[in-house]
C-alpha positions in Angstrom: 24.5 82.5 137.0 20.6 82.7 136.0 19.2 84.4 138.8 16.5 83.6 141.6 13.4 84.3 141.4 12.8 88.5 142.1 10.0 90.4 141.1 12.0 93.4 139.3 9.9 96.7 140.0 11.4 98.6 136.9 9.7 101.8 137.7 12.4 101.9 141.2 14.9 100.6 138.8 14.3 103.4 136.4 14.1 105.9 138.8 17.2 104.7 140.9 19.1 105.1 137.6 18.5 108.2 136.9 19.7 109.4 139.8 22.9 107.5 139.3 23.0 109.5 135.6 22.5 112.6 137.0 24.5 113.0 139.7 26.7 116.3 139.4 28.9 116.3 142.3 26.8 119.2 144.2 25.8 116.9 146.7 23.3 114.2 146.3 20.1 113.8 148.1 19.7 110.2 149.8 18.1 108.5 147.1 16.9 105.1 149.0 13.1 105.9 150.1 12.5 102.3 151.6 14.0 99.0 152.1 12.7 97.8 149.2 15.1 99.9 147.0 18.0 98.5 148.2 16.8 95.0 147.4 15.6 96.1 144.1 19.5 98.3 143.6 20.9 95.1 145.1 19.6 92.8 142.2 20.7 94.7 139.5 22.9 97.7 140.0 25.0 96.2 142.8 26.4 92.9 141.0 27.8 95.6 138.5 29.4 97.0 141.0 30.5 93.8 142.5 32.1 92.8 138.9 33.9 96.0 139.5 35.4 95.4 142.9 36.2 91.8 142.2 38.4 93.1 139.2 40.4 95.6 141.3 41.0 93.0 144.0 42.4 90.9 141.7 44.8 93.3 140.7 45.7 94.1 144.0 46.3 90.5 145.0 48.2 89.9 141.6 50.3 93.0 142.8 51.0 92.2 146.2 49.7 88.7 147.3 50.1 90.2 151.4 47.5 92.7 151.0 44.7 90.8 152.3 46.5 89.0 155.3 46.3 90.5 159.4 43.9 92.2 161.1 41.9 94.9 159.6 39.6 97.8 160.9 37.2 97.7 157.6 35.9 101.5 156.8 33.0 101.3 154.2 31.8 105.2 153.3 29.6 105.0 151.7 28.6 101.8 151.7 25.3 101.4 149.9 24.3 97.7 150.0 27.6 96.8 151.4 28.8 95.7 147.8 32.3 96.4 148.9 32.7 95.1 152.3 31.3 92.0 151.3 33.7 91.9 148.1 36.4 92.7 150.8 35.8 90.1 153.5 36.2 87.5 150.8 39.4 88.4 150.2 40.4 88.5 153.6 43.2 85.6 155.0 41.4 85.2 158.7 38.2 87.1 159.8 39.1 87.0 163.3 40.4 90.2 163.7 38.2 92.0 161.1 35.6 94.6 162.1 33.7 96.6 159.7 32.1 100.2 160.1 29.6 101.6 158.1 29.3 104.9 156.4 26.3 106.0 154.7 24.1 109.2 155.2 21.2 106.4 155.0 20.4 104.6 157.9 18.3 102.3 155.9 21.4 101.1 153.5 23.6 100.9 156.6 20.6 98.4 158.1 20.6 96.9 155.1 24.0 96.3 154.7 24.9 95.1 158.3 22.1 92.3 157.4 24.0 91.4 154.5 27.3 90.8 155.9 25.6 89.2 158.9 23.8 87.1 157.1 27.2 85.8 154.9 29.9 86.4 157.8 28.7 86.1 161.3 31.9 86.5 163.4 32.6 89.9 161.7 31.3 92.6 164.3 30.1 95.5 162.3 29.3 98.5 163.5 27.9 101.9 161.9 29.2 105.3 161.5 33.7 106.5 161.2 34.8 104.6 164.0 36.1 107.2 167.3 39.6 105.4 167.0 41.1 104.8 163.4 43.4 102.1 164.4 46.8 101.3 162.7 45.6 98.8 160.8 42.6 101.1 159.6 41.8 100.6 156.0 38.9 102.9 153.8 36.7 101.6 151.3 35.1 103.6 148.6 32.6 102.9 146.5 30.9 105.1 143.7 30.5 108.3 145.5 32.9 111.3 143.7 30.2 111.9 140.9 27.6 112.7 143.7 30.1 114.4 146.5 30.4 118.1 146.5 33.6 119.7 147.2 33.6 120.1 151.2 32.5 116.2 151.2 35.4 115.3 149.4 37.5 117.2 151.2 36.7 115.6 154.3 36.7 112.3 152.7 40.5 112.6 151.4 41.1 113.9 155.3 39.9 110.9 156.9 41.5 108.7 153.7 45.2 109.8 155.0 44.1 108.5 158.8 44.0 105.4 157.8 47.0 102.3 156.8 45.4 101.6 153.3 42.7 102.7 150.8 41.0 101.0 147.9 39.1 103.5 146.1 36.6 102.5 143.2 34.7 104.7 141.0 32.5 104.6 137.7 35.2 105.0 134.8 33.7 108.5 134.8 36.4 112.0 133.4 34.8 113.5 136.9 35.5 110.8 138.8 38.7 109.7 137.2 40.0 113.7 137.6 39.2 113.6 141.8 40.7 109.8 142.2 44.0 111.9 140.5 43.5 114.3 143.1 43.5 112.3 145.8 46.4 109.8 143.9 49.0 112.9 144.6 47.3 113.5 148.1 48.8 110.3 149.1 51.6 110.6 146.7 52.6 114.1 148.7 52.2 112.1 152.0 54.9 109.4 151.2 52.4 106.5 150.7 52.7 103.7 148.0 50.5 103.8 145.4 50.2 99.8 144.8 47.6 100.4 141.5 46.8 101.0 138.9 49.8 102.5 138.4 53.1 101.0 137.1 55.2 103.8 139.0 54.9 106.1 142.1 55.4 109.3 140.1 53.5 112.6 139.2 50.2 110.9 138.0 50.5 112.2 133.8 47.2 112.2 133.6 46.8 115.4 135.4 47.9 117.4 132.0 45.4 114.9 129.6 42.3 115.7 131.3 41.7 119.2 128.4 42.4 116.9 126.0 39.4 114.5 126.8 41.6 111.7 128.1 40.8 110.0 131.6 42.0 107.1 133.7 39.7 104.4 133.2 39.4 100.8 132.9 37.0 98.0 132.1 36.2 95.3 134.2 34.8 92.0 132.8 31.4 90.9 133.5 31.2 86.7 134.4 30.7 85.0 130.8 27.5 83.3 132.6 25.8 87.0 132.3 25.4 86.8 128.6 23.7 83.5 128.5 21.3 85.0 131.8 17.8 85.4 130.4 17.6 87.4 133.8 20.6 90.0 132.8 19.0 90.1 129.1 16.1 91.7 130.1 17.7 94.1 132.6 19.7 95.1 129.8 17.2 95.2 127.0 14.4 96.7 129.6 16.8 99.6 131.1 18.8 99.9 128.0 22.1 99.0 129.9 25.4 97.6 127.7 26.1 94.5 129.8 30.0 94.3 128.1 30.7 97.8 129.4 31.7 98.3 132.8 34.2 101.1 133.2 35.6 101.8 136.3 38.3 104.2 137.7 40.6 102.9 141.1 43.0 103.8 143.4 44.6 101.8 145.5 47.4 103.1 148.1 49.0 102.2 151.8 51.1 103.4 153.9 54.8 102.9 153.8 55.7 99.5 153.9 58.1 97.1 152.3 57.4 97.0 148.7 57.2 93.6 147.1 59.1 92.7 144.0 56.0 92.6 141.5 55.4 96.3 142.6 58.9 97.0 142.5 59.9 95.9 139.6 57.2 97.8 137.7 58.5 100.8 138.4 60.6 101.1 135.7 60.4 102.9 131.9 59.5 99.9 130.4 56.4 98.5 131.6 53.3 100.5 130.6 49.9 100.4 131.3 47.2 100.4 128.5 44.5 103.0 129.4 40.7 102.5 128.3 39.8 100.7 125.0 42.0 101.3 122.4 40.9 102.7 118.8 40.6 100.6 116.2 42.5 101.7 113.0 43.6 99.4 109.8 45.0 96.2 111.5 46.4 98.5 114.1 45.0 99.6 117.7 46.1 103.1 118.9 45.9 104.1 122.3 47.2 105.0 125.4 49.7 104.1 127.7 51.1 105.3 131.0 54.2 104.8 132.7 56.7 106.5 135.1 57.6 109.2 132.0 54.1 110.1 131.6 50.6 109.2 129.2 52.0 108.0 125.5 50.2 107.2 122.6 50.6 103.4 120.8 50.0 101.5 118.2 50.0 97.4 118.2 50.0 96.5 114.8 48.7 93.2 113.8 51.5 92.3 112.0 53.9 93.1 114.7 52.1 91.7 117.6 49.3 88.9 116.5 48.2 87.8 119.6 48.1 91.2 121.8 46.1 92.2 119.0 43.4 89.9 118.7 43.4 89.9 122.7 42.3 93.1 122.6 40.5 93.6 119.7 38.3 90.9 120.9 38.0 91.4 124.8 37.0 94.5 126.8 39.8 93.7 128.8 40.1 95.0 132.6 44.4 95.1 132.9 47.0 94.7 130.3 50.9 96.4 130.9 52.7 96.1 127.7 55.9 97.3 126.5 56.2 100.9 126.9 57.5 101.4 123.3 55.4 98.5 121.9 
């Protein structure tokens, strides 16, 4: 995975990333100046993303292998360099009844974008801006946005989320971002949609009484192995101080009602768990944190008890893993 040749400009890089740091949620001003920030974003910031998405699809395939199949009104808000529409299209059974529509408050990233997918999927008509019709077979995209959205954005955003058939919604592994993605979990929840992940269950989310405590939902996703023998990915990290094994990331994924498949059925049950986060490392044990249908738990996988989990996870930053409830 050693990268093409790109002259980096680390002063956009530098400056791009501090915006992505400081976002507060009070509404963020657009932050691409010129076209050349987007290529510069989509060299180093975007395949991050991308590692992120990728992740999250797999799950959802894992969970129900139909997701990806018919047509599909594609709804990318804010979509950036088009990170997750591409991720997306890839995943998706026939192309010949996909459209995608793109939602940004830059009309240079939606340019930008529409070239990319273009340039990798030609048939796919793409258009810009919420499309007038949301069709049945709508489905939102979200990418990265709740740590720079202010309240009245985000309430329009959840709006237009329960118009459409199915939402995947991913987001830095973030205590702000994890909190809204709750929010908007029992939105759908209310509305008598599935939630098809991360969850095990289609209960109260548990989370919602953790957050005081400093707890969060988050994940992490895996970067490609080939990114740690990238001279290219050694001096973004080393250059803009970035931890290349950490990549946490919040989701939410949820559709309207529709015949649930066995592997999502049959998690919903008191015995299949969820690890949250990275677990602590104690004495040859690992404590953490589990959720399930009766609510957040705490853990402990002793080494004694359970060699193999143990070293799994000791070892790996490790993206999924559902467990044993009482393990």
């Amino acid at each position: 995975m050693e990268k093409k040749a790109f002259q980096l400009n680390w002063q956009t890089l530098e400056r791009l990333r501090g915006k992505f740091l400081a976002a507060d949620a009070r509404g963020t001003p657009n932050y691409w100046q010129q076209s050349s920030d987007l290529s510069q974003y989509d060299e180093v910031f975007a395949p991050r993303i991308r590692w992120k998405w990728d992740a999250v699809l797999r799950d959802i395939a894992d969970r129900d292998p139909g997701f990806f199949t018919g047509s599909c009104q594609l709804i990318d808000w804010g979509c950036g360099s088009g990170v997750a529409s591409l991720a997306v299209l890839e995943q998706m059974h026939d192309l010949s009844a996909v459209s995608v529509h793109l939602v940004d408050q830059s009309a240079l990233a939606r340019q930008y974008a529409a070239q990319k997918i273009a340039a990798q999927f030609p048939t796919v008509k793409v258009h810009h801006g919420i499309p007038s019709e949301i069709k049945p077979e709508a489905r939102l995209l979200v990418s990265h946005v709740l740590t720079e959205i202010d309240d009245a954005t985000f309430g329009q955003l959840k709006s237009l989320s329960l118009r459409c058939h199915s939402l995947i919604w991913v987001e830095p592994g973030m205590p702000l971002a994890s909190k809204r993605l709750v929010e908007a979990r029992e939105l759908w929840r209310d509305s008598s949609h599935q939630i098809v992940a991360p969850c095990t269950h289609q209960n109260t989310c548990g989370m919602r009484a953790r957050h005081d405590a400093g707890d969060w939902c988050h994940f992490f996703a895996k970067p490609p192995n080939e990114v740690f023998r990238s001279a290219f990915w050694r001096e973004v990290s080393e250059t803009l101080k970035i931890d290349l094994r950490s990549l946490p990331v919040s989701y939410l994924v949820a559709q309207k009602p529709a015949p649930i498949t066995s592997n999502i059925h049959d998690r919903d049950s008191a015995t299949c768990a969820r690890l949250i986060g990275r677990p602590k490392l104690g004495k040859n044990v690992l404590h953490g944190l589990t959720c399930n249908k009766t609510g957040i738990n705490a853990c402990a996988i002793r080494k004694r008890d359970q060699p193999a989990l143990y070293k799994q996870l000791n070892k790996d930053l490790q993206f999924r893993q559902e467990l044993a409830a009482d393990g």
